[in-house]
Structure formats: structure tokens, C-alpha cells
C-alpha positions in Angstrom: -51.0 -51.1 -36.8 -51.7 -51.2 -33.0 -55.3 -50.0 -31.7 -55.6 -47.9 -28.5 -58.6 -47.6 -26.6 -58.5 -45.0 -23.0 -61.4 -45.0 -21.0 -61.7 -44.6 -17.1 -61.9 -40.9 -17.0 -65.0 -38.8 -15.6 -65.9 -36.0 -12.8 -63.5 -35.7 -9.5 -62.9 -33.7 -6.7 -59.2 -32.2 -5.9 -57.8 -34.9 -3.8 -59.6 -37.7 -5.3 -58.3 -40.6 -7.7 -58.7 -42.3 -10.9 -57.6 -45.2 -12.7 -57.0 -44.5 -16.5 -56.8 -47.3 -18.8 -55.0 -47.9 -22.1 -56.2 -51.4 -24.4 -54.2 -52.1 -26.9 -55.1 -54.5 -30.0 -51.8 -56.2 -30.0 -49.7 -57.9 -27.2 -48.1 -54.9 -25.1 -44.8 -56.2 -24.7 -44.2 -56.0 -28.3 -44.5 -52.7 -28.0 -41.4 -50.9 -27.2 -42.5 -47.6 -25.1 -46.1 -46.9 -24.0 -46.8 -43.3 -22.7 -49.2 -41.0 -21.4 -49.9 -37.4 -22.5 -52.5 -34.6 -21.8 -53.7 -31.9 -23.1 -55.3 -28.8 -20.9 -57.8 -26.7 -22.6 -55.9 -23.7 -24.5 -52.4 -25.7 -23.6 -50.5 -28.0 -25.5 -50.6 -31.7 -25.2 -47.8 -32.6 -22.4 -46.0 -35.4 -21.7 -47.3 -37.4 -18.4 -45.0 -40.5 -17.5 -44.1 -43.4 -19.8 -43.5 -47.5 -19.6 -41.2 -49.4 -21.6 -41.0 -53.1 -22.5 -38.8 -54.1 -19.8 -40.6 -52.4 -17.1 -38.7 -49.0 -16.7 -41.2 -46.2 -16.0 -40.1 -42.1 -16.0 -42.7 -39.5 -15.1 -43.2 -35.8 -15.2 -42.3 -34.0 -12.1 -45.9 -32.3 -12.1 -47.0 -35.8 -11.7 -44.0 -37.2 -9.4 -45.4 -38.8 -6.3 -49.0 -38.6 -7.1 -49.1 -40.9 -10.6 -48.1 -44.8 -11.6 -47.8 -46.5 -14.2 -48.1 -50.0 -14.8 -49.1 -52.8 -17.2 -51.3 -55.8 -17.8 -49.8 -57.9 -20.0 -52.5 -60.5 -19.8 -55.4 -57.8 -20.1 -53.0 -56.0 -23.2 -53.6 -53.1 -20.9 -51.4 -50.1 -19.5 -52.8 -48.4 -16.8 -52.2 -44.7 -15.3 -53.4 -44.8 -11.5 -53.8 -41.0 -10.7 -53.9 -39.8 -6.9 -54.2 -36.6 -5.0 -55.3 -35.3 -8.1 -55.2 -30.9 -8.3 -57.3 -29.4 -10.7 -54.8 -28.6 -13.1 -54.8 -32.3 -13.9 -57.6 -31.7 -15.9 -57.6 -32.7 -19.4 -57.8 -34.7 -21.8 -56.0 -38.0 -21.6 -53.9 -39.6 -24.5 -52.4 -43.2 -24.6 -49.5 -43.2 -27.7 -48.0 -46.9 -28.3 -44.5 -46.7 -30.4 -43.2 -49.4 -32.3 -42.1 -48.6 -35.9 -44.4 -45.9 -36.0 -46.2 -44.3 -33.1 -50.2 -44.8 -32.4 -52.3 -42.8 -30.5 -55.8 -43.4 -28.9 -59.0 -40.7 -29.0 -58.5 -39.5 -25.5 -60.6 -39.7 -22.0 -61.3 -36.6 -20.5 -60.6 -36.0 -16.7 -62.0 -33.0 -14.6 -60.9 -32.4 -11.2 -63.1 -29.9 -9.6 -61.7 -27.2 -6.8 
């Protein structure tokens, strides 16, 4: 089983930035794909951008330009570094780790104010 913890969410203004992290109770680079999805209140959850193993990263094109992705392999940690945020990134955050099954983590909740 592989444990995911988010946290770095919180209050921001439209143009502002945050730095989402993702610890995992295993060794990331045994896990195959790491991604990031959201969910908007009244929407369904949405696919963000994703990391796999060897470094490859793909992102949604509401995100293109403005998010990364990137990994700590050391820290066991995958990180989602948000810029030039709109307010209709609001939501809550979800790290999902698959291996032979997938694993997700209880969310952190970002709100970008107007």
C-alpha cells in the first residue's frame, strides 16, 4: 500500500502562486505514474498534469504554461508548483500514486480569490 499526504494549499489572490506537495510512504520511483487531479465545487474531479518514473511529465492544457511538476526523490515527495493562478483553479487538490493498484491522498484545498 503506498500512503499519500497533500498539504500546501490555503487562501490566494488571482495571479499569485502555490507550491502543492505530495509525501508518499514508499520510495517514489517505485511508483510507476504520480498525478494530480482536482475537483471544483459542483464539477467532477479533473485531471491536472502527471509524472512518471523516468521523468516524463504531461499536463492539462487549462494548466499549460502556468503549472510544473516535479519530484523529490530524497524527500519521497512530488511537488505541483502552481503560478499565475485564475480563480477557477480553485479546488480541492488530489495526489493518486499507481502501482498495482492506484492510491489516492485526502486532498488540500486551494482558493484563489478574484
Amino acid at each position: 500500500q503506498v500512503q499519500l499526504v497533500e498539504s500546501g494549499g490555503g487562501l490566494v489572490q488571482a495571479g499569485g502562486s502555490l507550491r502543492l506537495s505530495c509525501a508518499a510512504s514508499r520510495s517514489i520511483f517505485s511508483i510507476n505514474v504520480m498525478r494530480w487531479y482536482r475537483q471544483a465545487p459542483g464539477k467532477q474531479r479533473e485531471f491536472v498534469g502527471a509524472i512518471t518514473s523516468s521523468g516524463t511529465t504531461n499536463y492539462a492544457d487549462s494548466v499549460k504554461g502556468r503549472f510544473t511538476i516535479y519530484r523529490d526523490y530524497a524527500k519521497n515527495t512530488v511537488y505541483l508548483q502552481m503560478n499565475s493562478l485564475k480563480p477557477e483553479d480553485t479546488g480541492v487538490y488530489y495526489c493518486n500514486a499507481a502501482v498495482s493498484l492506484e492510491y489516492w491522498g485526502q486532498g488540500t484545498q486551494v482558493t484563489v480569490s478574484s
